[in-house]
Every structure is written in structure tokens, then in C-alpha cells.
N, C-alpha and C positions, 0 to 999 in steps of 0.2 A: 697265650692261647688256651693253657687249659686251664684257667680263670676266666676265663669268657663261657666254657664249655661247663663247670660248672657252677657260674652264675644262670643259666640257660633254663639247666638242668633246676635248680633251684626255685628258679621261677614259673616254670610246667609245673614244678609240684604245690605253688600257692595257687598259680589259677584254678587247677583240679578241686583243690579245699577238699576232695576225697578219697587223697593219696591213704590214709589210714583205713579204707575200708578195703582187705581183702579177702577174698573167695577163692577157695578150690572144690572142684565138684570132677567126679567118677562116674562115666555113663556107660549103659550097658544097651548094644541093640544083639537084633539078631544074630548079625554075622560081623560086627566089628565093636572094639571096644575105644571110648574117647577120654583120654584125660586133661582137662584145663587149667588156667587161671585165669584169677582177676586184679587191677588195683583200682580202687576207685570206679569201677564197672557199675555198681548196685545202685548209685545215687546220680543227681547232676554234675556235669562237670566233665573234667579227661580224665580218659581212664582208658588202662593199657590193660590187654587180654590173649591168651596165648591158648595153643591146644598141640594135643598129637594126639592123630585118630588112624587106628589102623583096622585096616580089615580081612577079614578070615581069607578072604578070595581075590580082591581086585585093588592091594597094595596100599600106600598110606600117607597122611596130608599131615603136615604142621605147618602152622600159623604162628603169627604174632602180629597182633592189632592194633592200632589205635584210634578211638571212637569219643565224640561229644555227646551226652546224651543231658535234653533240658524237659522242661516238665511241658506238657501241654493239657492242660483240664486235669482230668484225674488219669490223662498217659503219659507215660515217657517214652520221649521217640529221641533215638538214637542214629546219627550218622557216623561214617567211619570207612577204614578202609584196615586191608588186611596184607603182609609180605605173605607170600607161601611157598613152601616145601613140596614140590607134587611127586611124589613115587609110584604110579602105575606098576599094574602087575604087569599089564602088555603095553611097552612101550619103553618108551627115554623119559628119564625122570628129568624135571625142571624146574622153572620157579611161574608166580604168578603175582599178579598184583590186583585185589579184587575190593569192587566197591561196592557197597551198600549200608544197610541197617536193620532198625528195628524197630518195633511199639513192645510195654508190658502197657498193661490194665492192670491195675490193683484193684482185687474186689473188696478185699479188707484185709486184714492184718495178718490172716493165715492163710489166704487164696492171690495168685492170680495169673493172668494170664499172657501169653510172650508169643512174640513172631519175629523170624531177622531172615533176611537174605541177602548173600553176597554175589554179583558172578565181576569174572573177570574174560573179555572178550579175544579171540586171536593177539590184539596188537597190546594185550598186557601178560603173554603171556609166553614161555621160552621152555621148547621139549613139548610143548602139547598144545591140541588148537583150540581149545574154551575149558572155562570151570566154573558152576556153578552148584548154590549149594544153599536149603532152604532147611529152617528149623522152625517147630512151634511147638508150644504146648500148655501145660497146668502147671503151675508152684504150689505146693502146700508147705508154708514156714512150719514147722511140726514144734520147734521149742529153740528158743534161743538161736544159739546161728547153725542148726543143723533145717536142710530144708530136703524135700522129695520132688520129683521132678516127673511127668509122663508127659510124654510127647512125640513126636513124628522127626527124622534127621534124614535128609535126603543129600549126596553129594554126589557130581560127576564129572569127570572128567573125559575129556572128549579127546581120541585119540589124532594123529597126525602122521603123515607119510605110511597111511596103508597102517597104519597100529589101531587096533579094535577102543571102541569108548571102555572106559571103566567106573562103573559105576558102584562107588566106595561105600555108601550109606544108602539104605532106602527101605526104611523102616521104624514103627515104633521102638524105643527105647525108656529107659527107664533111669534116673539117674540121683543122688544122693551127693547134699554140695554144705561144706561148713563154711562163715561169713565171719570177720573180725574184724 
């Protein structure tokens, strides 16, 4: 069995072909702070992604993802889905299972541009009744694999049996990410 598991394992990481590419980035908003990663996230292929985002006021989400993302014209559009961690400030913490993606635009070599959203609806979702959660913004690659990020991060979770929404993220943000 765990020669089957991993042979498995082995083989997710030649289909990705960009298991070597990975990213950690540090985001800073208003009232909450995000830390992540990446493997294989920047390029085509699979690629696994992870975060913990906590906020000053209305509690904290981690994730762990996994997303196909292939090139179309000069976008890459990403599918995927994500496990989560939901910790509300008012409420029962739970889990979630949330789907969507994304597009970047690449303007050129030191710009471009990104969108993703995920929600996940009542029936993916345990401790709380919906979660949804949109990000966008601007890359500037600034030198080698150190990049700068502004953009907009909005999350919420939506509360259940009488427990108020909490609305985690919803603001500009600013954030700083190294690539290898």
C-alpha cells in the first residue's frame, strides 16, 4: 500500500513539471494579516497552495489548495478547489470546501495583473452557512524572485443558527512574495 501511495505521489509531481517552482508571500490589509504558499502555483500545471489569514476583529481562515492552471493567449486561467479552516469571531468554527479560480494577464516581464474567487455554498460547508472570498490586483516582479503585490482581498463568512456574518477581509492590502 504505501508503494502505491508513493508511486501516486511521484506521479502528481511529473504531471505538475512545476513542482520546483516555489513561492511564499506576506500580506498586509487593514485589519488582518495573510501568510501563504506555493508549489508549482506560478506556471502551468498542479500546483498546491496554502494560507492562514487572521483578522484583527472577525477571526481566522486557513486553507490548503489544489489548482490546474494552463495558459490561454497571453492569460492563465486557473481552476481548483480549496480544504478550509473557518474560525469566526461569532460563532462555531468549522470546515469548508470551496470552489473556483482564477486569470493573471501578464503585461510583461515586471507587471501583471490577477483575479481568483472561491465560495463554498451551505452544503460544502460544517459550523457555518456559506464562504466566500475574492482577491485581485497588480504584480510588480521588482528583481529576481522578490515580487510586490497591491490589491483588494475581500472574505466572508456567513454565520448560522442565529451567529452574526463575519466578515474576515475587505480591503486593500499590500503584499511582498519570494519565487524559487
Amino acid at each position: 500500500m504505501n508503494k502505491v501511495l508513493v508511486a501516486c505521489a511521484a506521479g502528481l509531481l511529473f504531471v505538475a513539471g512545476s513542482a520546483n517552482a516555489i513561492s511564499v508571500n506576506a500580506e498586509v490589509g487593514q485589519h488582518y494579516t495573510n501568510m501563504g504558499f506555493g508549489l508549482g502555483t506560478p506556471v502551468p500545471g498542479l500546483g498546491l497552495s496554502g494560507n492562514w489569514l487572521r483578522s484583527d476583529h472577525d477571526g481566522n481562515v486557513g486553507s490548503l489548495g489544489l489548482a490546474y492552471s494552463m495558459p490561454l493567449g497571453p492569460l492563465m486561467a486557473t481552476v481548483g478547489g480549496k480544504a478550509l479552516y473557518l474560525s469566526p469571531q461569532d460563532g462555531k468554527s468549522g470546515g469548508a470546501l470551496a470552489l473556483g479560480g482564477g486569470l493573471k494577464w501578464t503585461l510583461n516581464r515586471y507587471l501583471s495583473l490577477y483575479g481568483e474567487g472561491y465560495i463554498a455554498p451551505e452544503s460544502l460547508t460544517s459550523g457555518v452557512k456559506a464562504y466566500s472570498e475574492a482577491n485581485g490586483g497588480v504584480r510588480w516582479n521588482v528583481v529576481g524572485p522578490l515580487s510586490v503585490d497591491a490589491g483588494y482581498r475581500y472574505i466572508k463568512i456567513k454565520g448560522k443558527d442565529g451567529h452574526r456574518d463575519n466578515t474576515v477581509a475587505d480591503g486593500p492590502h499590500i503584499a511582498v512574495g519570494l519565487s524559487f
